[in-house]
C-alpha positions, 0 to 999 in steps of 0.5 A: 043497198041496205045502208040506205033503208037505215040512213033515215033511222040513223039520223034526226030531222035536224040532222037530215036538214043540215045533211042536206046543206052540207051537200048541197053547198058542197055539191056546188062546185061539182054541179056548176062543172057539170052544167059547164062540160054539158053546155060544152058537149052540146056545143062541140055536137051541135055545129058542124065547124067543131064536129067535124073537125078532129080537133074538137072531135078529140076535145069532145072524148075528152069532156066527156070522160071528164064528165063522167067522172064528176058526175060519178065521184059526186055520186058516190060523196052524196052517197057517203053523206047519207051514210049509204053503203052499196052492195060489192057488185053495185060499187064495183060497176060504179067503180069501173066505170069510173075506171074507164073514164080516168084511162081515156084523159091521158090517151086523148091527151096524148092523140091531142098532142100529136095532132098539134106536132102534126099540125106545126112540123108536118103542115103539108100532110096534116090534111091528110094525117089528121082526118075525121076518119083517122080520128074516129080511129084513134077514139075507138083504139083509146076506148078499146084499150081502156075496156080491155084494162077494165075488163082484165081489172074485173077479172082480178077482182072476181078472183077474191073470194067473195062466197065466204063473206056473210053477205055482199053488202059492203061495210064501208062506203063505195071507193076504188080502194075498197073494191081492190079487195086482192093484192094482184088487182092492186098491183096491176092498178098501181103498175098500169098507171104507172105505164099510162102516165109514163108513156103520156108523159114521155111523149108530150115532153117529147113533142114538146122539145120537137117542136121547140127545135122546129121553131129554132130551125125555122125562119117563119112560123114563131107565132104559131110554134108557141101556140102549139108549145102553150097548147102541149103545157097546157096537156101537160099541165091536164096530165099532172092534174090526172096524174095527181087524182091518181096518186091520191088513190094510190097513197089512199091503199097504201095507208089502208094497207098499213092500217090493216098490217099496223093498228098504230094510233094515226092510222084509227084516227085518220080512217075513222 
């Protein structure tokens, strides 16, 4: 971290003080959903009626990838505000870890919503689909299948010829963009959450139309298919908010790569 022995340097103490302020009241809102998702998480833990039941057990994977990812991005802007670059290797395991957070949401996600069409269409065998082991299965599967992803994404990022550069300090500050130094580990990023959003997105909406046509056909039961329709909008409106976190990214290592190809006038003043 060798930007942070000359942050100090770079800046007076009038401007370390409205530094300061800056970060503290932008950081506001980031540590208020911090303190929120930990009295959650401490919740969901502390009583039996949600830690054992698969719903919440679901609900609390899903906080806590969450978490980490707020907790990780605030991390990085309080970084970029005292001008504090990192090492490649440093920015890399933040960047991962970051990686395997933003995976888990969609998959939970999904897992949350079959439970919910389990619980309307299937009533009689939910005891039995949907138990605490069943769940804690499908956790270790969603976490297994993100680790893998991340770990063929470390791969393609070690491919990049890091042994001809000066040094490993990078010249820029910590972002998933600047860590996808080589194209096969910005394909593969841009192709897998495609793939990711796509197949979570394909089966909530179908769930969806399953359970509309469940109610349609039932004579019973109305109030509690539109609690589980509001329940699969509601995860697909939590996707779209993924999703759209996700497209920020992309588009960001677009306008970079035009930038890189086309030194035109926009692009120094929007990097700059």
């Amino acid at each position: 971290m060798e930007g942070g022995s000359n942050s100090s340097s770079l800046f007076s103490s009038s401007e370390l003080a409205t530094h300061f302020l800056l970060s503290m009241v932008t950081s506001a809102p980031s540590c208020m959903f911090l303190v929120i998702n930990g009295t959650i998480l401490l919740v969901l833990r502390s009583k039996p009626a949600f830690s054992q039941c698969p719903r919440y057990v679901l609900l609390f994977n899903l906080v806590l990838a969450d978490t980490v990812l707020i907790a990780q991005a605030q991390t990085l802007y309080l970084l970029a505000i005292y001008n504090i670059w990192l090492s490649y290797p440093l920015c890399g395991s933040l960047s991962m870890i970051s990686n395997l957070a933003y995976q888990i949401s969609p998959y939970t996600l999904l897992f949350m919503s079959l439970e919910r069409f389990v619980d309307m269409c299937l009533p009689f065998k939910h005891t039995t689909i949907v138990t605490l082991k069943n769940t804690y299965f499908s956790i270790l599967l969603i976490w297994s299948v993100c680790c893998l992803s991340t770990l063929i994404q470390v791969m393609l990022i070690l491919e990049f010829p890091f042994h001809e550069l000066p040094d490993l300090q990078m010249r820029q500050f910590c972002i998933l963009e600047a860590i996808l130094l080589s194209s096969s580990s910005r394909v593969y990023y841009s192709i897998y959450s495609c793939f990711l959003f796509a197949l979570s997105a394909l089966v909530i909406v179908s769930l969806f139309v399953a359970v509309m046509l469940v109610a349609c056909l039932a004579s019973g039961g109305r109030a509690k298919a539109q609690r589980t329709r509001n329940t699969l909008l509601l995860h697909l409106f939590q996707l779209g908010l993924s999703l759209l976190s996700v497209m920020h990214l992309y588009v960001s290592m677009e306008v970079a790569r035009c930038c890189d190809m086309k030194n035109t006038w926009w692009c120094t003043s929007a990097w700059s």
